[in-house]
C-alpha positions as CSV (number, residue, x, y, z in Angstrom):
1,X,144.5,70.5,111.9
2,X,143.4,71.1,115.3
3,X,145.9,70.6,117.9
4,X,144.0,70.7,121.3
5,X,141.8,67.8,120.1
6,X,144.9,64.9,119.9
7,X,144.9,62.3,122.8
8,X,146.8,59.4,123.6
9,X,144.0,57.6,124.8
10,X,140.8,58.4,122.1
11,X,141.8,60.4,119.1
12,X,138.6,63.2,119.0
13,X,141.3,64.6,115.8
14,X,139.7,61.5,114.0
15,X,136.5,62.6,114.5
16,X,137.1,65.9,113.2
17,X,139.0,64.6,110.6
18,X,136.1,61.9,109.5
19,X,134.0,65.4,109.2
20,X,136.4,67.3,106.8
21,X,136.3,64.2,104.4
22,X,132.4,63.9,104.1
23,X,132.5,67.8,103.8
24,X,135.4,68.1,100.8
25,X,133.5,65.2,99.4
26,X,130.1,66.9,99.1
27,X,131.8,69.7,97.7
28,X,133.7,67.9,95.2
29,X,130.7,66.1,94.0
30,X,129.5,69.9,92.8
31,X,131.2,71.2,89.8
32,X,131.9,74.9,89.5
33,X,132.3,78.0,91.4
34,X,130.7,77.8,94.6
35,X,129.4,79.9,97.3
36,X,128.2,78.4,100.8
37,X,125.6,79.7,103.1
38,X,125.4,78.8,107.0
39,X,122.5,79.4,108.8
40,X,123.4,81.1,112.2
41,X,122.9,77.6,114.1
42,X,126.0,76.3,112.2
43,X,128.2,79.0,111.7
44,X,130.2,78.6,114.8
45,X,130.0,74.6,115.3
46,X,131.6,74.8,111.5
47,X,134.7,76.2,112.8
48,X,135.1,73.5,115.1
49,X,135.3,71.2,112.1
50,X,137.3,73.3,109.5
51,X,139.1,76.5,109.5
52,X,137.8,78.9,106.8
53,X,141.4,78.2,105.4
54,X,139.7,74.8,104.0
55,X,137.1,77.4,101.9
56,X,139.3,80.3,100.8
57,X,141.7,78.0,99.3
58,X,139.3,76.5,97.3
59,X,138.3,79.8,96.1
60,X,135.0,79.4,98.1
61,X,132.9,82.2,99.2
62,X,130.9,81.9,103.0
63,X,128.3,83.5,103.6
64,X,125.4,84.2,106.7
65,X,121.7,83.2,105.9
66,X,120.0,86.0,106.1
67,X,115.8,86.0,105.4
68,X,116.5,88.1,102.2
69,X,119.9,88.0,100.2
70,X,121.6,88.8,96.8
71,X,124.1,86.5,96.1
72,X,127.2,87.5,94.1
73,X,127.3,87.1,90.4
74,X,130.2,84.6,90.1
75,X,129.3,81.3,91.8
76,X,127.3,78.8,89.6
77,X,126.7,77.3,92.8
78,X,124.8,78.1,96.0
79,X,125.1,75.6,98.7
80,X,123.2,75.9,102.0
81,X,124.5,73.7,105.1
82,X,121.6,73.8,107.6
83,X,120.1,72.3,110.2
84,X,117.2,70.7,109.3
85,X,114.3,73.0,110.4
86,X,111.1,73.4,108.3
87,X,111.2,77.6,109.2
88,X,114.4,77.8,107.3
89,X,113.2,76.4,104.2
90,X,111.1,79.8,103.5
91,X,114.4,81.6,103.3
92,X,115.7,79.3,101.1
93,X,112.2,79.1,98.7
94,X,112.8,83.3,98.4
95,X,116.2,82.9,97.8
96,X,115.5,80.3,95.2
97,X,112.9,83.2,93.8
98,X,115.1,86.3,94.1
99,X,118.0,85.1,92.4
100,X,117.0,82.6,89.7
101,X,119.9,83.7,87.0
102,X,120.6,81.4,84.0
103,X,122.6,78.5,85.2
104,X,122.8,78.8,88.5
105,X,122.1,75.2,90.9
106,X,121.3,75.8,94.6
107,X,122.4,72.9,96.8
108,X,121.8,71.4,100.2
109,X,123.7,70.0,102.9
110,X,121.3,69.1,106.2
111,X,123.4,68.6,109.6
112,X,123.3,66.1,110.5
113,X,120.4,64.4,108.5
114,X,118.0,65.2,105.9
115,X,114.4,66.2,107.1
116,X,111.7,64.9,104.7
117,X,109.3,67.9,106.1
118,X,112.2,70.2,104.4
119,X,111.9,68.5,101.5
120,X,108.3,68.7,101.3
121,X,108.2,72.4,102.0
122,X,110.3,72.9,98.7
123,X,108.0,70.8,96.6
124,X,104.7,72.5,97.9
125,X,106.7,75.9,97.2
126,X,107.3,74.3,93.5
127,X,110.8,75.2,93.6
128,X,112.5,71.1,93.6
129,X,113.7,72.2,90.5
130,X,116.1,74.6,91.5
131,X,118.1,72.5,93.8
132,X,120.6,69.6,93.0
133,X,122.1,68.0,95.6
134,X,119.9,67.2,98.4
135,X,122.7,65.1,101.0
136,X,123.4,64.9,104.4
137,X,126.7,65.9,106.4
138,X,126.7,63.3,109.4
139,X,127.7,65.5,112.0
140,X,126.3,64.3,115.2
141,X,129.1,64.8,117.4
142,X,131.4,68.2,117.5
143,X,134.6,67.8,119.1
144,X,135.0,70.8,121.5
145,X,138.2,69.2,123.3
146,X,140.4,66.3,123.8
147,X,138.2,65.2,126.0
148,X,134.5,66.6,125.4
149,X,132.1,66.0,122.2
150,X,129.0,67.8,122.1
151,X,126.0,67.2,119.3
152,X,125.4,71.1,119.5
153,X,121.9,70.3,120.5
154,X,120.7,73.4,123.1
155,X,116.7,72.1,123.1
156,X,117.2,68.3,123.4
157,X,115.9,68.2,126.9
158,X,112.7,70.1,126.1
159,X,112.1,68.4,123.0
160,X,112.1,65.4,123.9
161,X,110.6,66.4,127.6
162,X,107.7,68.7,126.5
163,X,107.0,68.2,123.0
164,X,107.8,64.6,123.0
165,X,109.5,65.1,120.0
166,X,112.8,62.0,120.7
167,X,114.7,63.2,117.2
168,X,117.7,63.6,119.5
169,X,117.6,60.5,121.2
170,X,117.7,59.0,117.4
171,X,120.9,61.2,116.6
172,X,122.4,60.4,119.9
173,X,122.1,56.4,119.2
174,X,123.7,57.3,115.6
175,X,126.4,59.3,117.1
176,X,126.8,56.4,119.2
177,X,127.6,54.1,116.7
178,X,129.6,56.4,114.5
179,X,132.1,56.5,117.6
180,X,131.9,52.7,117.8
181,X,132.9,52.7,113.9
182,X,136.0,54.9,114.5
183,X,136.9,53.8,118.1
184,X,135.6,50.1,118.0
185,X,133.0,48.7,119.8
186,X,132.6,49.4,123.2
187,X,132.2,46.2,125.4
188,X,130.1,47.1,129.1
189,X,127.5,49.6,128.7
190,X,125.9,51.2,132.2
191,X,122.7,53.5,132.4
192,X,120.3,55.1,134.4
193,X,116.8,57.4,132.9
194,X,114.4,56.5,130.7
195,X,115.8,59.0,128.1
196,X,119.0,57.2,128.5
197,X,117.6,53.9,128.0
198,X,115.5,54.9,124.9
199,X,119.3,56.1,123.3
200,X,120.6,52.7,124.1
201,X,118.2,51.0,122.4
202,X,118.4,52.8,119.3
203,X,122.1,52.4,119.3
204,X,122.3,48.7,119.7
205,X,119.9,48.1,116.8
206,X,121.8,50.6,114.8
207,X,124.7,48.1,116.2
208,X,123.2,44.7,115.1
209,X,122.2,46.0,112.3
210,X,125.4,47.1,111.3
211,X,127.3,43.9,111.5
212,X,130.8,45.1,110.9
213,X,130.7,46.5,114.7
214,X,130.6,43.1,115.8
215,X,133.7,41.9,114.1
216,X,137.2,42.3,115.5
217,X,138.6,42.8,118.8
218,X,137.4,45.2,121.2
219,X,138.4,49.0,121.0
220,X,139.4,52.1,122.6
221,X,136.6,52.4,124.8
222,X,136.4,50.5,127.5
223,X,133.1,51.2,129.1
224,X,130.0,53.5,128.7
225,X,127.9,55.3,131.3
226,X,124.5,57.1,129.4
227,X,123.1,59.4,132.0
228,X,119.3,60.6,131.4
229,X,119.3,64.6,132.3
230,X,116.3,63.9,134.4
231,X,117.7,62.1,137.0
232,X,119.1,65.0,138.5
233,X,117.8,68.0,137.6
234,X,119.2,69.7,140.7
235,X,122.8,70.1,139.4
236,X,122.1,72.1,136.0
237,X,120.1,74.4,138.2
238,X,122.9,75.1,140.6
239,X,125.6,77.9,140.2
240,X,129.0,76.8,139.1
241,X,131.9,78.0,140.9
242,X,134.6,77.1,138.3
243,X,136.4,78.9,136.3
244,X,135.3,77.7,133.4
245,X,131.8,77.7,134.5
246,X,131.2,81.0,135.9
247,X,132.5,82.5,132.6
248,X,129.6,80.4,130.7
249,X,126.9,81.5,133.3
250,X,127.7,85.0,133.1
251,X,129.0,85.6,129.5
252,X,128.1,82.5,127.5
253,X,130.7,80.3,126.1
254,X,129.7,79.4,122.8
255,X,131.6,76.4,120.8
256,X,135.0,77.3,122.6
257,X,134.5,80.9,122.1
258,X,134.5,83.8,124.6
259,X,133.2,87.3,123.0
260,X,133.6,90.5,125.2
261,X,133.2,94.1,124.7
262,X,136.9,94.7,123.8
263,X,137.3,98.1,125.7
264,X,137.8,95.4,128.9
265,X,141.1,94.3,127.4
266,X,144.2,96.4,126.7
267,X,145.5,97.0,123.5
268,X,142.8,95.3,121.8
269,X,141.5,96.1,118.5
270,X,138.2,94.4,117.8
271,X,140.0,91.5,116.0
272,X,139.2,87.8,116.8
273,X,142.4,86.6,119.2
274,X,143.2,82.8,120.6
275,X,144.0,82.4,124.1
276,X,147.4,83.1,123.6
277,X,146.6,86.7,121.9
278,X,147.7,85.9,118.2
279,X,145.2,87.1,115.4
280,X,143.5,84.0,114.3
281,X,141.5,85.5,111.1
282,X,138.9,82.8,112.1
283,X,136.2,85.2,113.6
284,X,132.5,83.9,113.3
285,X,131.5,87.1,114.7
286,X,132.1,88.6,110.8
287,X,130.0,86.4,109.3
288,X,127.3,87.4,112.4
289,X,128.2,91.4,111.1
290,X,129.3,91.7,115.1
291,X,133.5,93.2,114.1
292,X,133.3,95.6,117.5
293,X,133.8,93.0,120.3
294,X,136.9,90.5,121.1
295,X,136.8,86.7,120.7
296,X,138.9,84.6,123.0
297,X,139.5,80.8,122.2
298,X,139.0,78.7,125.0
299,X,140.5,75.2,124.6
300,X,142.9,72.8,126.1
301,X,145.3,74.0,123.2
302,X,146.3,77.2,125.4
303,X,148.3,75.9,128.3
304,X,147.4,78.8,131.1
305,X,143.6,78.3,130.2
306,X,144.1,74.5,130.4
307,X,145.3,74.6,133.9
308,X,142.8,77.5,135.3
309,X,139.6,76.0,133.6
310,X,138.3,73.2,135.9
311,X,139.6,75.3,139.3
312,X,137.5,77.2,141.6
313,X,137.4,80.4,141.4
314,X,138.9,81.4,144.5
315,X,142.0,79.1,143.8
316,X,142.1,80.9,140.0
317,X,142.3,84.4,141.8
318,X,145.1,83.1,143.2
319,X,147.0,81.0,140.1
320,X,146.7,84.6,138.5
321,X,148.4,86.6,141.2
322,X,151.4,84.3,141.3
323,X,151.8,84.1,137.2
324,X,151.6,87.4,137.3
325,X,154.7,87.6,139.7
326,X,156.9,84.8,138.2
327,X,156.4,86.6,134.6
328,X,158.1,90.1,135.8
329,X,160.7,88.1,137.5
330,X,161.4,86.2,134.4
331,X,161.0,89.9,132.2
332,X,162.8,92.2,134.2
333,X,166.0,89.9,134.4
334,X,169.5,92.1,134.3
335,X,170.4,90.9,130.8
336,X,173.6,92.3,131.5
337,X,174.6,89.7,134.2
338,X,173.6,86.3,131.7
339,X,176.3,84.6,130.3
340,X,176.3,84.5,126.3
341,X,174.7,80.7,127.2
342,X,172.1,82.4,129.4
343,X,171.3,84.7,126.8
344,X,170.8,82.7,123.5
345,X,168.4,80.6,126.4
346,X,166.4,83.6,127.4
347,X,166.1,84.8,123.4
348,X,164.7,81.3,122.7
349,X,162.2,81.1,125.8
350,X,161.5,84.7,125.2
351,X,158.4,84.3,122.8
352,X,156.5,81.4,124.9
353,X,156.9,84.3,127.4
354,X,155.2,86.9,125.9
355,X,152.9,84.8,125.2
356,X,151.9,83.8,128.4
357,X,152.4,86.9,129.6
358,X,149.5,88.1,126.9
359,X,147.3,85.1,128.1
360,X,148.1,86.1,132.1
361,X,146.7,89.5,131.0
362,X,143.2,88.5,129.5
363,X,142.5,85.9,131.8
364,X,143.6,88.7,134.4
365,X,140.7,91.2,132.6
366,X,138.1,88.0,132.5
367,X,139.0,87.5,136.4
368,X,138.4,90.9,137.4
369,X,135.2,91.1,135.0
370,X,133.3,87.9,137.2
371,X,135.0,88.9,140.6
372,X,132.7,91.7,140.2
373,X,129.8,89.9,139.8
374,X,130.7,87.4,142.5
375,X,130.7,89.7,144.7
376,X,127.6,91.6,144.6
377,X,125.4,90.7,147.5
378,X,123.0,89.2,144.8
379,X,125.1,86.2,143.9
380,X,125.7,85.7,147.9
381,X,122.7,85.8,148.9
382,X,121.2,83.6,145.7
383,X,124.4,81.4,146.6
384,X,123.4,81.2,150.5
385,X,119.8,80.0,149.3
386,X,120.6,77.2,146.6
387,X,123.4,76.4,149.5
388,X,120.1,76.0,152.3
389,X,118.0,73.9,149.7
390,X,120.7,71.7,149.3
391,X,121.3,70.6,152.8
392,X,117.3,70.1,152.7
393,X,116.8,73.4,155.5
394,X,113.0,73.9,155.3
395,X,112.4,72.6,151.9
396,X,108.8,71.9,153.1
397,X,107.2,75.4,152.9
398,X,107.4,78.1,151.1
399,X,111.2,80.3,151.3
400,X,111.1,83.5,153.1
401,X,114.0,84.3,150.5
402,X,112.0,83.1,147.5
403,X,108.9,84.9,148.7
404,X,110.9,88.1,148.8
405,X,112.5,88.3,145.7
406,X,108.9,88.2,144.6
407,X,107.7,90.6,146.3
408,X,110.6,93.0,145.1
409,X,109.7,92.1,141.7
410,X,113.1,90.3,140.8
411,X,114.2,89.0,137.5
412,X,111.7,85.9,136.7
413,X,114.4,83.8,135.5
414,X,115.8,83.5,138.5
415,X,113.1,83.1,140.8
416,X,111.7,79.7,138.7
417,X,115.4,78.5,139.1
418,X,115.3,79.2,142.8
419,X,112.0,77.4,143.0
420,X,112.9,74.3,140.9
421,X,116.2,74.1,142.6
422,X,114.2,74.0,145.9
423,X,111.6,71.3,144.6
424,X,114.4,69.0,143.1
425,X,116.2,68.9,146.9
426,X,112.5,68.6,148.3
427,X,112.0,65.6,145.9
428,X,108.5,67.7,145.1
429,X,106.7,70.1,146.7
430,X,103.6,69.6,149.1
431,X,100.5,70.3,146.6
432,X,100.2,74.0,149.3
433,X,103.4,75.1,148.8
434,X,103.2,74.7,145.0
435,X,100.0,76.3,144.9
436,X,100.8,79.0,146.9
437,X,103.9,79.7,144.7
438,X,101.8,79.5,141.9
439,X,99.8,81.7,143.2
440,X,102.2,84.9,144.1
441,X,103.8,84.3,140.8
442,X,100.5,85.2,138.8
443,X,99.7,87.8,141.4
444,X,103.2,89.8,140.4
445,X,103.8,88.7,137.4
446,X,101.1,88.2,135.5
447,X,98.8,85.0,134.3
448,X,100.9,84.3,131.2
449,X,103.6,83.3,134.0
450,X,101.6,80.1,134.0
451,X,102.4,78.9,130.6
452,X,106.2,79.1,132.2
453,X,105.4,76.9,135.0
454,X,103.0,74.7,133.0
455,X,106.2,73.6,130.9
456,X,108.6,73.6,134.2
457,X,105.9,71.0,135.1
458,X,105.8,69.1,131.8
459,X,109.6,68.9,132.1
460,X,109.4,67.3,135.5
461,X,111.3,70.6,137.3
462,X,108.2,71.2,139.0
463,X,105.9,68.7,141.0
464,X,104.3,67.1,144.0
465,X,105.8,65.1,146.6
466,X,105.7,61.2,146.1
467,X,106.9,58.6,149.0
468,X,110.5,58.8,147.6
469,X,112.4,61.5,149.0
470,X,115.2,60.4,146.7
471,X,117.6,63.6,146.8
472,X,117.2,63.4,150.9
473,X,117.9,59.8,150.8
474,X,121.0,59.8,148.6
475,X,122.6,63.3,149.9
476,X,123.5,60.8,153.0
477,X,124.5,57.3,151.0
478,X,126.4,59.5,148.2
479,X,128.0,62.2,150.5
480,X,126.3,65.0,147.7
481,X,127.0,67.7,150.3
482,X,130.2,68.0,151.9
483,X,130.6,71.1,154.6
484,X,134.6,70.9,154.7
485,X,135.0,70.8,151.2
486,X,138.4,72.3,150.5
487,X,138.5,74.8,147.5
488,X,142.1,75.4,147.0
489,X,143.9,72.0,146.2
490,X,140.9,70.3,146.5
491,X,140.3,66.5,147.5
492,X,136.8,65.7,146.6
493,X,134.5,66.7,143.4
494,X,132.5,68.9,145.6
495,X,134.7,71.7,144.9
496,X,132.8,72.8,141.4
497,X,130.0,73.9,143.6
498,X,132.3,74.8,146.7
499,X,129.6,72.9,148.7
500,X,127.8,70.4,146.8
501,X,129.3,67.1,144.5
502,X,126.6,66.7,141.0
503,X,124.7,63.9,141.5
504,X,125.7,62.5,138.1
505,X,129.5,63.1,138.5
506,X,129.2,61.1,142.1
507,X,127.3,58.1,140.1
508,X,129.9,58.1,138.2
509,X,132.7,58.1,140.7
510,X,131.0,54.8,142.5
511,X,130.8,52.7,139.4
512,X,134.8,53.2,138.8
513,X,135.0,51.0,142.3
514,X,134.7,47.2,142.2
515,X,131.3,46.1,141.5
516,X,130.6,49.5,141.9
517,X,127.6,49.7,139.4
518,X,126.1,46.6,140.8
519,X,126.4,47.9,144.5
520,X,124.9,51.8,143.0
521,X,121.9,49.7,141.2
522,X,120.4,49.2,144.8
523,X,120.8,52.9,145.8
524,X,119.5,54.9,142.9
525,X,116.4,52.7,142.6
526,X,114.7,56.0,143.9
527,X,115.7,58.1,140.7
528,X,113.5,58.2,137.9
529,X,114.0,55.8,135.1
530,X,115.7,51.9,134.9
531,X,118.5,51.2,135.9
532,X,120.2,49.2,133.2
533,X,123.2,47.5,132.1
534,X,124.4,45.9,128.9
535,X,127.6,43.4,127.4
536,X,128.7,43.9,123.7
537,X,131.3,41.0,124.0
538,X,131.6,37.9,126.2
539,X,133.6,38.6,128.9
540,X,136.9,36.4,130.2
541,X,135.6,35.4,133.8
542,X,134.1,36.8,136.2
543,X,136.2,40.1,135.9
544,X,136.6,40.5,132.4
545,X,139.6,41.1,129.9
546,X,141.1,41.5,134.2
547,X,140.2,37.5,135.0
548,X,142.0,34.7,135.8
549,X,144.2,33.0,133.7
550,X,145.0,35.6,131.3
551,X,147.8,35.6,128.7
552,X,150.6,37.9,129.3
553,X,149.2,40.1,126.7
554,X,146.3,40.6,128.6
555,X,147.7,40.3,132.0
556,X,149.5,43.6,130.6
557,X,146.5,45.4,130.3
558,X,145.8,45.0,133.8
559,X,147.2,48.4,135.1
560,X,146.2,49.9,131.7
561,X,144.3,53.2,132.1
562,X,140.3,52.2,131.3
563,X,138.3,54.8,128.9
564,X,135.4,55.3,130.1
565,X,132.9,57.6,127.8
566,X,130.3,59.2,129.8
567,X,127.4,60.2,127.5
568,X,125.0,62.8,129.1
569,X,121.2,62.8,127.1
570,X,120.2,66.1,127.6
571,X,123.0,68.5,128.5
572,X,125.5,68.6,131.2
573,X,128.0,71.4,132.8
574,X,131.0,72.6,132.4
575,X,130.9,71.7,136.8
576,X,130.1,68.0,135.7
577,X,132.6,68.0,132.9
578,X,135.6,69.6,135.8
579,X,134.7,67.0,138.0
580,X,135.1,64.4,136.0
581,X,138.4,65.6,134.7
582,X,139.2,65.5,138.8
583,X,138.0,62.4,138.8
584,X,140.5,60.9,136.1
585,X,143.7,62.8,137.6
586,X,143.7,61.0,140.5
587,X,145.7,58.1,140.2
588,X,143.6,55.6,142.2
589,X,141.0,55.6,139.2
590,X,143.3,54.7,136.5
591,X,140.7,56.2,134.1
592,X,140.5,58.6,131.3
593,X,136.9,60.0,130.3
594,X,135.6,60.7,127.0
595,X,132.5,63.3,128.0
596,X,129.6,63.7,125.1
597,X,126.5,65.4,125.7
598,X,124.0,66.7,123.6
599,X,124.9,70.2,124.7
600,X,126.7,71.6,127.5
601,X,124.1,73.8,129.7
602,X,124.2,76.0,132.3
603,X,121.4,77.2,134.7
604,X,120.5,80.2,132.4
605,X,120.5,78.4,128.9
606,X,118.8,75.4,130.1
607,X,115.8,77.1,132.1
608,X,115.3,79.5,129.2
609,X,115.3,76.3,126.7
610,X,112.8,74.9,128.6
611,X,110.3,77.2,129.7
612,X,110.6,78.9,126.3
613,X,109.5,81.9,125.3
């Protein structure tokens, strides 16, 4: 059904796939005409599941929550899926109340599990009686790519962080094992954070207690790496300098999707379009009542996008500029001089073509849309800063930079990042310097600026120095700042940032060498959290399925390409996820990742999650 998802190495389509049969299962078990209500939280991680195809068909109405509706007259059936938050139950209750007609059964599906608060909210409203189904839809991981699974969770961090609310550590350990139950179980498990620790323990309960996991031979994973978001809390709050990346930071990429004002791209009409500029009739942006703006797919499915995604941006300027070149070449060709051969060739090539010529032109129109932005002194000179912090250039004191964008009043967002970036390289700030930034941001802002920092605090982006001086320490041992790093045709990870290699993605990188997590175990002692490592089978030797004496069937596996799935608790980047997919094209690993995270982040949407509102 979805295309860009298949791999050789771990099917995500199976995933997907495993989703569409608990879904047409549900609404099998529910007799009569139907109608289905999303709440705005699912509309658009539905359509990376099933195509509204899958409802139409079925003569299946879908519809937006919305705090007051009127449903049409025909379906017997009203069928919410949800997420299961308590606030949404009102809606439902006045629903229930507004449009009680003879005969008519309201249902309830909860992604990804059903919320016993929900439930009492309905029986304290006294309206049980009106629903009839109450199930679950297991969703816990979305496949975005062949390569990347996301639970769609954008507050994880915090909640688990500041309100100490660990409901997504719980899913995560049950997402865990559902990829165990489709991929088989995965033998060596590596982890660092307390957050990631907690996840592990759920899973391997989950595990035991679900014996079937423990039968059979090993699967399609080869190893797993959980990485707690707050052991480096630095990268998320750095700029990306990827393609992919700087079109999240500046115009959000939600689920895949790109929406833009469409006057930026010729010829267009308002109308949802894929990457490759067909009309996909899939737009969530009609059920959100938003029909005057473009949508843009953005998935390993669409080849041009596919190779421009992970690049920098300086080396995508360039990509564009020659595809632009090659395509009139290949168009303007003197069809005259082609040989009747030559001809029925061209006719058949002729559509893939156009096609990427239609690509060539939006991704063109995106180029030129973040080139402007790039370019303002703004960016540079926040750039310059983060860029000083990292190579820990008087991290000790207050910034001269920081202190003037204060003064002039700038955007408040922005100045907190610059701060926590600043604290993170500092490992903590002297108790002056955060008072005194504490200080000028009350002063200019107001004392309600305080309940910001209080939860920056809370969240551990904000503190005071301890001995450790861990991000000092390992920008050395790790190489996390590389001042020749080469943009164009890059040879090290450092690339994303231009500058800087994410912690995360380099502790990644040294446990694919021999022994490599037992030599890192000694080096990241520093970082908060255990250290911690796990066996789900009993290995052959000292080196594995790889040890002596092996059968020719498993001396075959030797040069086999390991899959390793990288699990991030608490968001990760679309920088993290490029360098990873750098990481597994060079040869020398021999690896393939499998990326899940419980959302992927960028500086904006994850400082906004966690200082809140």
């Amino acid at each position: 059904m979805f295309p860009h998802l298949k791999s050789q190495r771990v099917n995500v389509e199976l995933l997907q796939e495993a989703a569409i049969r608990e879904l047409l299962h549900q609404l099998e078990c529910i007799e009569g005409s139907k109608a289905v209500v999303l709440d705005e939280a699912m509309i658009r991680p539905l359509g990376l599941i099933a195509k509204p195809s899958l409802f139409t068909d079925r003569g299946i109405k879908l519809l937006a929550l919305k705090p007051e509706m009127r449903f049409p007259k025909e379906p017997n059936n009203i069928i919410y899926i949800v997420r299961p938050q308590v606030s949404l139950m009102d809606q439902l209750v006045q629903h229930v109340k507004s449009n009680s007609q003879h005969g008519r059964q309201f249902h309830i599906l909860f992604v990804p599990r059903r919320s016993c608060l929900c439930i009492k909210q309905l029986e304290d409203k006294d309206v049980m009686g009106a629903f009839g189904r109450l199930e679950e839809l297991p969703w816990n991981f979305f496949p975005l790519d062949s390569d990347v699974v996301s639970m769609e969770m954008p507050n994880a961090y915090r909640d688990v962080a500041i309100d100490g609310d660990t409901t997504s550590l719980y899913q995560a350990a049950i997402g865990l094992v559902q990829l165990q139950r489709l991929y088989g179980r995965i033998p060596k498990i590596y982890g660092k954070g307390v957050q990631a620790q907690l996840v592990w323990d759920h899973a391997k309960q989950l595990a035991i207690d679900e014996k079937s996991l423990y039968n059979g031979d090993k699967g399609s994973i080869d190893q797993l790496i959980l990485l707690d978001r707050g052991i480096d809390l630095l990268t998320p709050l750095a700029t990306q300098l990827t393609y992919e990346g700087l079109i999240d930071e500046f115009y959000g990429i939600r689920q895949n999707q790109l929406t833009l004002p469409a006057e930026h791209f010729a010829g267009a009409t308002g109308c949802s379009v894929s990457a490759t500029g067909g009309p996909t009739g899939e737009d969530p942006e009609r059920l959100l009542g938003d029909t005057a703006r473009k949508t843009i797919l953005l998935n390993s499915g669409e080849p041009l996008y596919d190779e421009l995604r992970n690049k920098n941006f300086n080396e995508v300027r360039m990509l564009l500029g020659r595809k632009v070149k090659e395509i009139q070449l290949q168009v303007n060709v003197n069809h005259q001089e082609l040989s009747m051969p030559d001809l029925k060739t061209y006719v058949d090539v002729l559509p893939k073509l156009m096609s990427l010529k239609k690509a060539t032109s939006e991704h063109t129109a995106i180029a030129e849309l973040i080139a402007d932005k790039v370019n303002m002194y703004a960016f540079r000179d926040d750039l310059a800063a983060e860029q000083e912090f990292m190579i820990c250039a008087d991290i000790d004191r207050p910034s001269a930079y920081i202190e003037d964008l204060i003064a002039r009043r700038t955007e408040l967002r922005n100045v907190l990042r610059l701060i926590c970036l600043q604290c993170a390289a500092a490992s903590g700030f002297k108790e002056r310097v955060l008072n005194y930034y504490k200080r000028e941001l009350a002063q200019v802002y107001g004392l309600e600026v305080l309940l910001r920092v209080s939860n920056l605090e809370k969240a551990g982006l904000l503190h005071t120095q301890t001995e450790s001086r861990a991000y000092a320490v390992l920008r050395k041992t790790l190489h996390l700042t590389v001042d020749d790093s080469i943009e164009v045709e890059p040879r090290d990870i450092s690339y994303v940032h231009s500058f800087y290699a994410p912690l995360t993605a380099r502790l990644v990188e040294h446990s694919l060498k021999p022994l490599g997590w037992q030599t890192l175990k000694s080096q990241i002692n520093n970082l908060p959290g255990p250290t911690f490592e796990d066996f789900q089978v009993q290995l052959i030797g000292i080196g594995g399925r790889h040890g002596g004496g092996a059968t020719p069937s498993e001396a075959s596996l030797l040069h086999a390409r390991r899959v390793v799935l990288v699990l991030f608790v608490g968001g990760c980047t679309f920088a993290e996820i490029a360098a990873l997919r750098f990481l597994a094209a060079q040869e020398d690993n021999n690896v393939h990742f499998l990326i899940a995270t419980t959302k992927i982040i960028n500086k904006h949407t994850f400082l906004e999650s966690v200082m809140g509102s």
